[in-house]
Every structure is written in C-alpha cells, then in structure tokens.
Short mmCIF file of the C-alpha atoms (twelve columns), coordinates in Angstrom:
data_MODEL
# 
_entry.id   MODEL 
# 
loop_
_atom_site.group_PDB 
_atom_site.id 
_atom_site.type_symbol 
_atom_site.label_atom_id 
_atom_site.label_alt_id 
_atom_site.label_comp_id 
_atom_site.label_asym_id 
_atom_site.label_seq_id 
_atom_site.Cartn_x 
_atom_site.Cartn_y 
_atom_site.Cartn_z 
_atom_site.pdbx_PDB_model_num 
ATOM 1   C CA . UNK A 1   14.449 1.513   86.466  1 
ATOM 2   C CA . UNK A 2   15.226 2.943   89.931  1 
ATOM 3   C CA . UNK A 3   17.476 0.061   90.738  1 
ATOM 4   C CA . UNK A 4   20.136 1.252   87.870  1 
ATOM 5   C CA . UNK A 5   19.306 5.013   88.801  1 
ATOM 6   C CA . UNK A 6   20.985 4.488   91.808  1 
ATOM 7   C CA . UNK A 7   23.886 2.671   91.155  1 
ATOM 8   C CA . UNK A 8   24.603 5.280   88.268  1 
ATOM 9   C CA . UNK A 9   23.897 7.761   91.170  1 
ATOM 10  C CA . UNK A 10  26.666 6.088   93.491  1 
ATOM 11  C CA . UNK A 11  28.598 4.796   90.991  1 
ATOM 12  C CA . UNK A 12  31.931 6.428   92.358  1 
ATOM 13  C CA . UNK A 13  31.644 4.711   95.190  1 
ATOM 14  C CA . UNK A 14  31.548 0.714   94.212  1 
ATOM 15  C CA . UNK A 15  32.959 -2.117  92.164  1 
ATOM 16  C CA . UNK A 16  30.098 -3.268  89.840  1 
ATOM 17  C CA . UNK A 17  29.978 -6.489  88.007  1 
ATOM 18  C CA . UNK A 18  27.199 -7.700  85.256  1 
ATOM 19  C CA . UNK A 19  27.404 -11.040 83.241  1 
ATOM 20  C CA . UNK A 20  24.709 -11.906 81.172  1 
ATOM 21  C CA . UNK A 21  23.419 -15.691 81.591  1 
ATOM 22  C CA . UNK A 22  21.006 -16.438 78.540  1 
ATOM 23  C CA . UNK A 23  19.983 -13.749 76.772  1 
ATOM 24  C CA . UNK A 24  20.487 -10.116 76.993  1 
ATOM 25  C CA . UNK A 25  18.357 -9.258  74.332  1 
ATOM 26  C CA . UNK A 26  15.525 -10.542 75.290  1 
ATOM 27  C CA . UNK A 27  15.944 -8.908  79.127  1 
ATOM 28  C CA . UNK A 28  17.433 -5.481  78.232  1 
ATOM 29  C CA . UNK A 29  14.917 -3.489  77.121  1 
ATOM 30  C CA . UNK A 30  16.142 -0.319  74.625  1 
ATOM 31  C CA . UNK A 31  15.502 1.934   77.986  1 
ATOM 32  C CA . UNK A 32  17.339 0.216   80.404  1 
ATOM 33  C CA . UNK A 33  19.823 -0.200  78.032  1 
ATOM 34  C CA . UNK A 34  20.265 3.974   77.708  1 
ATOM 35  C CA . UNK A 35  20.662 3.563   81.728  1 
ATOM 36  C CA . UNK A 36  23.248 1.013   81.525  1 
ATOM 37  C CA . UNK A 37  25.481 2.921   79.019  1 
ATOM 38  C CA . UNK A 38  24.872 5.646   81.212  1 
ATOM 39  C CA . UNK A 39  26.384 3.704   84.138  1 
ATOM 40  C CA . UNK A 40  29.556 3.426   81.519  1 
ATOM 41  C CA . UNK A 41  28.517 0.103   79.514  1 
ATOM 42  C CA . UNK A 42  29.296 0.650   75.792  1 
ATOM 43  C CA . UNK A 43  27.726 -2.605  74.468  1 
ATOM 44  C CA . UNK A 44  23.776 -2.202  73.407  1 
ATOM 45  C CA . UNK A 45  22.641 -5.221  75.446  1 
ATOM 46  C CA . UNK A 46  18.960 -4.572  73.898  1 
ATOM 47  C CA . UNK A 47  19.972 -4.837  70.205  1 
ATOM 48  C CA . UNK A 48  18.806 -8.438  68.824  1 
ATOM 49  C CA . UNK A 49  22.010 -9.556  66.666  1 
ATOM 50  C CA . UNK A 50  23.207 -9.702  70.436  1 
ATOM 51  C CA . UNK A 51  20.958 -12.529 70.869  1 
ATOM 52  C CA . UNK A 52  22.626 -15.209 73.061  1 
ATOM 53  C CA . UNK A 53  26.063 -14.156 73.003  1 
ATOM 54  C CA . UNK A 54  28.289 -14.290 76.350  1 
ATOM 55  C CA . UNK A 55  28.799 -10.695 78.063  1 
ATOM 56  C CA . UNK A 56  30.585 -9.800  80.827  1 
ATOM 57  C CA . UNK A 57  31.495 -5.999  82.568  1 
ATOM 58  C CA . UNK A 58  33.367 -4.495  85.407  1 
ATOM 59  C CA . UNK A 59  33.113 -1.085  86.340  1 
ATOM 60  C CA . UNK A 60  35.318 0.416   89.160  1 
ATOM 61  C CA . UNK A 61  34.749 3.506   90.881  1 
ATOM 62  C CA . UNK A 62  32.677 4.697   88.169  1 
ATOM 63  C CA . UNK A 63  34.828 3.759   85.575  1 
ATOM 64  C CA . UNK A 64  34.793 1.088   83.125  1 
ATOM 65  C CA . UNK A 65  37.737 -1.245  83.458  1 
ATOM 66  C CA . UNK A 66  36.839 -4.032  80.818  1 
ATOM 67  C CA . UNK A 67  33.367 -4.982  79.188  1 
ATOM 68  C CA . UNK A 68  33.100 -7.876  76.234  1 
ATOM 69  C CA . UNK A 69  30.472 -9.840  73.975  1 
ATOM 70  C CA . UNK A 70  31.431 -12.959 71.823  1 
ATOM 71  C CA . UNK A 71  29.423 -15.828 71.081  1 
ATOM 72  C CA . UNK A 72  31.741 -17.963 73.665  1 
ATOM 73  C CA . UNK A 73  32.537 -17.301 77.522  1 
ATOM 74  C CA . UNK A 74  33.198 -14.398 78.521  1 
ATOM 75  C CA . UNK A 75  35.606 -13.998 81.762  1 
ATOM 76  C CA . UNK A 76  37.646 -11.692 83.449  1 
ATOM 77  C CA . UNK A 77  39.816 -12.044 86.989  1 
ATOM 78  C CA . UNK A 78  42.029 -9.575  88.501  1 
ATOM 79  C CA . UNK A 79  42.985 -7.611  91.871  1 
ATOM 80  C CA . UNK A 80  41.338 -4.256  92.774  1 
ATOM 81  C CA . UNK A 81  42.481 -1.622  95.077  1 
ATOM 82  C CA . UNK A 82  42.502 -2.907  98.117  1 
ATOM 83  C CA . UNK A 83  43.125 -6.616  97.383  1 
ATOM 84  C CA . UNK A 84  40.020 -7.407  96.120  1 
ATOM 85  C CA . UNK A 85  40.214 -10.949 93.752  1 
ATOM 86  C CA . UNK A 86  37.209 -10.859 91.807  1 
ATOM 87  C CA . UNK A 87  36.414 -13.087 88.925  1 
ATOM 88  C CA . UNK A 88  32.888 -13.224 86.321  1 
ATOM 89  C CA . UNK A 89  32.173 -15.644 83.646  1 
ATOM 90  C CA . UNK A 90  29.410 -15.788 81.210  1 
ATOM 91  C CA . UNK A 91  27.893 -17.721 79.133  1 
ATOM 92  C CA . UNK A 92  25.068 -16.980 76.676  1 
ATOM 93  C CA . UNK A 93  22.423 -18.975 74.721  1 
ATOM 94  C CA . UNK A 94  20.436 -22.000 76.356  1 
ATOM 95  C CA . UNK A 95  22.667 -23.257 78.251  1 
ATOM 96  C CA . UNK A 96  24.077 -19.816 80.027  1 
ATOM 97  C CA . UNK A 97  26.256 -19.708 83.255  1 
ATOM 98  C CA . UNK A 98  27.121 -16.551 85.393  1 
ATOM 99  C CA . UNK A 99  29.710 -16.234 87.829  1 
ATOM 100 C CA . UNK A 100 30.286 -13.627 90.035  1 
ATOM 101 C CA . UNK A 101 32.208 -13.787 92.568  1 
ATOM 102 C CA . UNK A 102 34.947 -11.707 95.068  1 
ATOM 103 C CA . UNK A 103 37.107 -13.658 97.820  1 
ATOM 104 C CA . UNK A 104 36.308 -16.894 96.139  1 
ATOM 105 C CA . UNK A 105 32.976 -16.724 96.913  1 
ATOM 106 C CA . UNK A 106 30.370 -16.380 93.718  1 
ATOM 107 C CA . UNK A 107 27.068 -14.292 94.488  1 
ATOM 108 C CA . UNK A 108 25.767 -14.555 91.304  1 
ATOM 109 C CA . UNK A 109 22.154 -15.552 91.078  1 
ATOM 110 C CA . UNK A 110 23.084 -17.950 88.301  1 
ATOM 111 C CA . UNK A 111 19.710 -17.275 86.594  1 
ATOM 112 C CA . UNK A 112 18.298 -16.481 83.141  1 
ATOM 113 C CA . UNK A 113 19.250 -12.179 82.707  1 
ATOM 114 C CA . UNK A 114 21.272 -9.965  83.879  1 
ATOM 115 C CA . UNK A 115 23.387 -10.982 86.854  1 
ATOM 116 C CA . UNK A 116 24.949 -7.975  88.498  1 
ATOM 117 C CA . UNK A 117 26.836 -7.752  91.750  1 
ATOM 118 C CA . UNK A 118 27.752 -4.916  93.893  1 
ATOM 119 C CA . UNK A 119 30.560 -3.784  95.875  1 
ATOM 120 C CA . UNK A 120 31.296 -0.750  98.172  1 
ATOM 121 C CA . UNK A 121 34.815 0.000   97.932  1 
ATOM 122 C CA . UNK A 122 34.249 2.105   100.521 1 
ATOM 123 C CA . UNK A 123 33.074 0.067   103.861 1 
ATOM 124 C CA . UNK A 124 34.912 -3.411  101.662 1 
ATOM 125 C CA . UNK A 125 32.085 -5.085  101.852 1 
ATOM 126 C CA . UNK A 126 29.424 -6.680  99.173  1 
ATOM 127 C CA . UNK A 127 26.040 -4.706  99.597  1 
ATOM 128 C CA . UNK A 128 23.994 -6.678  96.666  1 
ATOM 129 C CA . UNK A 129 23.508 -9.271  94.589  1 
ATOM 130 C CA . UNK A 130 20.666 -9.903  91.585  1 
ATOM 131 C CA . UNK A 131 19.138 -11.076 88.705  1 
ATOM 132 C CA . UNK A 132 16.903 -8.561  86.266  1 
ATOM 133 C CA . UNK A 133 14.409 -10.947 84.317  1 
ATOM 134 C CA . UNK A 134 13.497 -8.114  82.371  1 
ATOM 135 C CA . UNK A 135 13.222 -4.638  82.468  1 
ATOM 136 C CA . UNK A 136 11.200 -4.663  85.706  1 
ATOM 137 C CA . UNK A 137 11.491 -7.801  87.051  1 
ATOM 138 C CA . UNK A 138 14.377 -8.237  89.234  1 
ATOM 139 C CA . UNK A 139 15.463 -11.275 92.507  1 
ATOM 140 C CA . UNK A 140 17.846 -10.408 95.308  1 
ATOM 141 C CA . UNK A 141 20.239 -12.932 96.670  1 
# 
C-alpha cells in the first residue's frame, strides 16, 4: 500500500500512532502486515488468533517506543520531545473504541480498522488522520 510506503519512507521524521478498533485480523492483510513491521511494528496484526483483541502502537522518530495486544484495552499516555501529551486507547471485538489523540484533542476516526494518526515532529503539527478498512480501503479525517 503506498500510504504505509511512505510513512516507512519518512518515518524519521514523525510521531505515529495506530490502535486497532474491531478487528485487526480481518483488516490487515499478511502484506500490509510485512509493511507495518517494516515501519517497526512487531505484532502480526494479520494472524487470526489475533482476532478481536485490543492493540495499540507508538512509534517516534522511527523508532518504536511501546506496541501491545491483549484481549482488554489497550492504552498508552506520555510526553514527547517537545511537550507533546499524546494518549491512544483501544479496544477490540464488537464493541471496539479508538482514541487518538495529542493536546487533548482525539483525531481518531473511531471506526472499524486500523486507526492511525500522524505527526511531524518536525513543523509540530498533525499532518493526518485515518482509518484502513482493509488492505486498500482507507477514510481521511
């Protein structure tokens, strides 16, 4: 997917968040998946005894700074460089939730898949916001 080629392209350069609202396994497909450990993920978000757990990543300046899966919510807070306050939540199975958010705002998309966020640590400023349905099928904010 082009999308993920170019944040694994630019990757140095931002803060990138992913929960997982739903179902990974059903949106991950076992190529995108090779992309996203590529970007620095280490969980398979394709393989099905995933199915419906809670997942939640952060990956700073091209480095992974915490990533987990468990079959309850998943969340992380902290303080970047810079004083950015970021926090992400998920929630798997039928009744997911995503948060993503930076300032106390959330961007997430809230939506069924794989709710990523994006953040150039460079110009401090959020540059995107979406939701991939599937391997190919992906909403902006």
């Amino acid at each position: 997917m082009k999308y993920v080629d170019k944040l694994i392209e630019d990757k140095e350069r931002y803060s990138i968040f992913i929960t997982v609202n739903g179902d990974a396994s059903d949106v991950v497909s076992p190529e995108l998946a090779e992309k996203l450990q590529e970007l620095g993920l280490t969980v398979d978000l394709s393989a099905k005894d995933n199915r419906g757990k809670s997942y939640a990543a952060t990956l700073y300046n091209g480095h992974l700074l915490e990533e987990s899966m468990s079959d309850t919510t998943v969340s992380y807070a902290g303080t970047l460089e810079k004083g950015l306050v970021y926090s992400t939540s998920s929630t798997g199975g039928e009744n997911g939730n995503s948060v993503l958010s930076y300032d106390s705002e959330d961007y997430s998309m809230n939506q069924s898949g794989l709710n990523i966020l994006v953040y150039d640590n460079e110009h401090n400023v959020g540059i995107d916001a979406c939701v991939l349905h599937d391997g190919k099928k992906m909403e902006r904010r």
